[in-house]
C-alpha positions as CSV (number, residue, x, y, z in Angstrom):
1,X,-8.3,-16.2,16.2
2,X,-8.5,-12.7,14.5
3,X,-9.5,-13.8,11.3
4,X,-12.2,-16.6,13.2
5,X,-13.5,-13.3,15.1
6,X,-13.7,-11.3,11.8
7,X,-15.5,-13.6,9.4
8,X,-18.0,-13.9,12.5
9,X,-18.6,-10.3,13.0
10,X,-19.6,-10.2,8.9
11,X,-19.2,-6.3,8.4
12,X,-16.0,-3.6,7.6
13,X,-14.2,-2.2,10.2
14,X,-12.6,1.0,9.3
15,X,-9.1,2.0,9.6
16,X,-7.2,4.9,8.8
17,X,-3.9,4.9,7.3
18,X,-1.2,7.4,6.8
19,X,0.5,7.1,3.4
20,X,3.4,9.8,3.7
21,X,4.1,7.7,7.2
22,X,4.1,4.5,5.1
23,X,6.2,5.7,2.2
24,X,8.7,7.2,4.5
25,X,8.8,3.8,5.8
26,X,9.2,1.7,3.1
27,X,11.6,3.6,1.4
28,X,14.5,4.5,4.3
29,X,14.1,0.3,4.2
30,X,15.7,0.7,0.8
31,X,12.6,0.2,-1.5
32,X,12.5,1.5,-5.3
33,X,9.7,3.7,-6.5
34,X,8.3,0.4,-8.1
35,X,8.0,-1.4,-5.2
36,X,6.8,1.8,-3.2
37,X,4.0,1.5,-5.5
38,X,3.9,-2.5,-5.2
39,X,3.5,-2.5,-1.4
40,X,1.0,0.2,-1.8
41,X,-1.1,-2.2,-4.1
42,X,-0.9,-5.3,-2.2
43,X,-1.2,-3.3,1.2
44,X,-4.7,-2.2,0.0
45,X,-5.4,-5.0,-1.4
46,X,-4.7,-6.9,2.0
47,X,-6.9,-4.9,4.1
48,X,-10.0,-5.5,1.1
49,X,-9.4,-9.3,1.9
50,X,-9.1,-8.9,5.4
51,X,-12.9,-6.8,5.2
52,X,-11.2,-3.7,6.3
53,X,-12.4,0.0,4.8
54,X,-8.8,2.4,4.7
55,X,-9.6,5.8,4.5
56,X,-6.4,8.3,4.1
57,X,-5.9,10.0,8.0
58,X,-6.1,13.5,6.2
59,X,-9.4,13.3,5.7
60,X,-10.6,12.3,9.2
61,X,-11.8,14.7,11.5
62,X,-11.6,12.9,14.8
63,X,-11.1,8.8,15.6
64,X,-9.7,6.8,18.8
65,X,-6.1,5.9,18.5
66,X,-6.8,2.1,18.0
67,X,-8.2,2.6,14.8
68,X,-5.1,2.8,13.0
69,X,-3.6,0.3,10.6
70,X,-0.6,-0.9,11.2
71,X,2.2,-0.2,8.8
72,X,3.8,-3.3,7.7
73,X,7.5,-3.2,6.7
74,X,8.5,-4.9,3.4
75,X,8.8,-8.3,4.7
76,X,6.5,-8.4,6.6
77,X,3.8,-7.6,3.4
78,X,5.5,-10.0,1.3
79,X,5.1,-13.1,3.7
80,X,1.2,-11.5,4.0
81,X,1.1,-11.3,0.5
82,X,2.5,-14.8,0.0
83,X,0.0,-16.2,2.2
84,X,-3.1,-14.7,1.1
85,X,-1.9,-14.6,-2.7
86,X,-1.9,-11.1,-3.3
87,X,0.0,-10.1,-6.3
88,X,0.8,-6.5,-7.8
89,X,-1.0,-6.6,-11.2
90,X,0.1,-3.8,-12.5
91,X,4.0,-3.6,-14.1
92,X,5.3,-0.5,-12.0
93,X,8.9,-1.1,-13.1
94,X,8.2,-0.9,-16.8
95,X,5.8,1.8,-16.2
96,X,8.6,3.9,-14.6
97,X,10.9,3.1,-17.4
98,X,8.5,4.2,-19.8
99,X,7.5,7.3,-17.9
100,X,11.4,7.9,-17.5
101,X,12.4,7.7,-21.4
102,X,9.1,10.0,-22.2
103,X,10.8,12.3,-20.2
104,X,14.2,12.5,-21.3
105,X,13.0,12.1,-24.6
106,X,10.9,15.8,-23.9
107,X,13.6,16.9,-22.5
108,X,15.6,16.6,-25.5
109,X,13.2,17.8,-27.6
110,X,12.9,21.3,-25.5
111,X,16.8,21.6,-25.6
C-alpha cells in the first residue's frame, strides 16, 4: 500500500537521518568498517528508489518527529536490498586493505 500511495503522490518526501545513530547501530550488531560503509550505500541508495530526499539531521533547524527515517538493522537492509536489487558498487573491503598497507607501509617508512 505504501509504495501504491507513493508512486501516486509523484513527488520526494524528505527525511532526515542520523548517521552517528546509524553507525552506532550497525556496528554494536557486529558489522566491519566495510559493511558500515556497504549499508550506508545501499541505505541511500534505497531511499533514491523509494523517491525519498535524506538530508543529514545536523543540518536541520526545526522538523516534526515523523519525518525521520527509520534506521534499518543489517538484515533488515539486506532482505530490502535483495528485493529492490540494490548492490554496493564500490569494493569497500579491498579499499580498506589498500588504505591499511598504505599506512603501514608510511609508517615504516617514518620509523
Amino acid at each position: 500500500m505504501i509504495e501504491v500511495t507513493d508512486l501516486i503522490t509523484g513527488y520526494a518526501k524528505v527525511q532526515t537521518f542520523n548517521l552517528e545513530e546509524i553507525s552506532k547501530r550497525i556496528t554494536s550488531e557486529g558489522a566491519t568498517p566495510a559493511e558500515l560503509a556497504s549499508y550506508i550505500e545501499r541505505y541511500i541508495k534505497l531511499h533514491q528508489l523509494k523517491g525519498v530526499m535524506l538530508i543529514d539531521e545536523s543540518y536541520v533547524v526545526a522538523k516534526p518527529n515523523f519525518s525521520s527515517s527509520a534506521t534499518l538493522t543489517m538484515s533488515e537492509l539486506n532482505n530490502l536490498s535483495e528485493k529492490y536489487n540494490i548492490k554496493t558498487e564500490i569494493a569497500y573491503d579491498s579499499l580498506l586493505s589498500e588504505f591499511n598497507k598504505t599506512i603501514k607501509s608510511a609508517k615504516s617508512y617514518t620509523n
